[in-house]
C-alpha positions, -999 to +999 in steps of 0.1 A: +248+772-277+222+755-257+221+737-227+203+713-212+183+738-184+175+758-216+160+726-234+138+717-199+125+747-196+115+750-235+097+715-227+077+724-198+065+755-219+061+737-249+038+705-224+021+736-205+007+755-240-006+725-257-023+716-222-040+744-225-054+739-258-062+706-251-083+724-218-095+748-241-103+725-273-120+702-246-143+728-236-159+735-264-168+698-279-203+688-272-193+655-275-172+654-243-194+676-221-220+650-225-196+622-218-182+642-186-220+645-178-229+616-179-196+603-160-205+623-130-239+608-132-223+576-126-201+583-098-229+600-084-247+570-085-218+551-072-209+569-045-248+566-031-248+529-032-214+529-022-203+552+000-174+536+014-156+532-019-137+563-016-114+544+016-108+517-013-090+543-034-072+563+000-055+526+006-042+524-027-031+558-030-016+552+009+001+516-007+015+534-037+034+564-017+040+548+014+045+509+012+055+503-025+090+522-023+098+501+012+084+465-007+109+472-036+139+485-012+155+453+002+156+445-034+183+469-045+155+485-067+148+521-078+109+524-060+103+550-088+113+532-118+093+502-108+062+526-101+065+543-137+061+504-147+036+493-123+017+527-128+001+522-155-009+484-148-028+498-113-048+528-135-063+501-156-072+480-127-088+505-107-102+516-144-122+481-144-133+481-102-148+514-114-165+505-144-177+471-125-191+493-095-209+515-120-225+487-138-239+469-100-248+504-090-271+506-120-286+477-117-292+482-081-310+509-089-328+494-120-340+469-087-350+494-067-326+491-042-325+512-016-301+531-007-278+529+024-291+566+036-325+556+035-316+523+053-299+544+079-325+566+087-350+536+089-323+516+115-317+552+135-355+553+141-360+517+158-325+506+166-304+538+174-280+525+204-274+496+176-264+510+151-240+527+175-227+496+190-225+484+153-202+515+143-179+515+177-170+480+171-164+481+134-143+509+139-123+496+167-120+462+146-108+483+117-085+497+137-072+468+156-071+451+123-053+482+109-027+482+135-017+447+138-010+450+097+004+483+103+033+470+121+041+442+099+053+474+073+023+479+057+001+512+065-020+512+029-016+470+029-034+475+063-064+502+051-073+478+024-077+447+049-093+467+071-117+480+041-120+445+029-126+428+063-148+456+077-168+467+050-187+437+041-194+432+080-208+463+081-231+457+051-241+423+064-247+441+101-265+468+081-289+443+061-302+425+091-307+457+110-320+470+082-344+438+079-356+444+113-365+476+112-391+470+079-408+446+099-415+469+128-423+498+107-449+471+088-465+461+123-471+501+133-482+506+102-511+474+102 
């Protein structure tokens, strides 16, 4: 006779030898190499017009282990079999934010946009102690910002704020700096 530890185990071996072939079969189609090729391309791409996007995806990871299970508690709720729901919901949103940052990445590059590294370098050369300043106080605010949502129950609720707050202040800061620095480069240059 057969029990159920028996039937588990048979399952996980059973899951585990077709993953493999799967792995395996993968390998080998042409096909799919050139799709995951051209995938890292794009998040290559991404990431280098974006380089802050990877906090975006730490918050939601940080909401979906620590804050979910104590939003659906007072509720009487199993955390876990609301996840397994919501689960797949939250992959195909973060699914679309990905495909959406891919397509602006490409066209900021079709633009010739440059890139925040180069910006960087450009601000470090005439406004070093600025861009400083700039990074102190965006990180303080972030983290002010992060605390004061932190305490209300939320630690991944508070990254995203704090992403979603900080972020674009730090673009903005970064564009005008940025701004400036072109036009004293263009008068050492004349």
């Amino acid at each position: 006779m057969i029990n159920t530890k028996e039937i588990v185990t048979l399952g996980f071996a059973a899951f585990f030898v077709l993953l493999i072939l799967l792995i395996v079969f993968a390998s080998n189609n042409k096909k799919l190499k050139n799709l995951a090729k051209q995938n890292n391309q794009d998040q290559k791409l991404v990431n280098k017009q974006y380089p802050f996007l990877f906090i975006f995806y730490i918050s939601i990871c940080l909401f979906l282990i620590v804050d979910f299970p104590r939003l659906v508690q007072p509720y009487g709720l199993n955390g876990l079999n609301i996840l397994i729901i919501v689960l797949p919901f939250i992959a195909v949103f973060l699914w679309r934010v990905n495909k959406i940052f891919i397509k602006k990445a490409k066209q900021m590059e079709i633009a010739g946009h440059d890139h925040r590294d180069e910006k960087i370098k450009l601000i470090k050369r005439f406004y070093p102690r600025t861009l400083g300043i700039s990074y102190a106080i965006g990180g303080g605010l972030a983290g002010l910002f992060g605390i004061s949502y932190s305490e209300l129950g939320g630690v991944g609720i508070a990254f995203l704020l704090a992403f979603l707050v900080v972020t674009p202040v730090d673009y903005w800061f970064t564009e005008k700096l940025y701004e400036k620095a072109k036009l004293k480069e263009q008068a050492l240059t004349k």
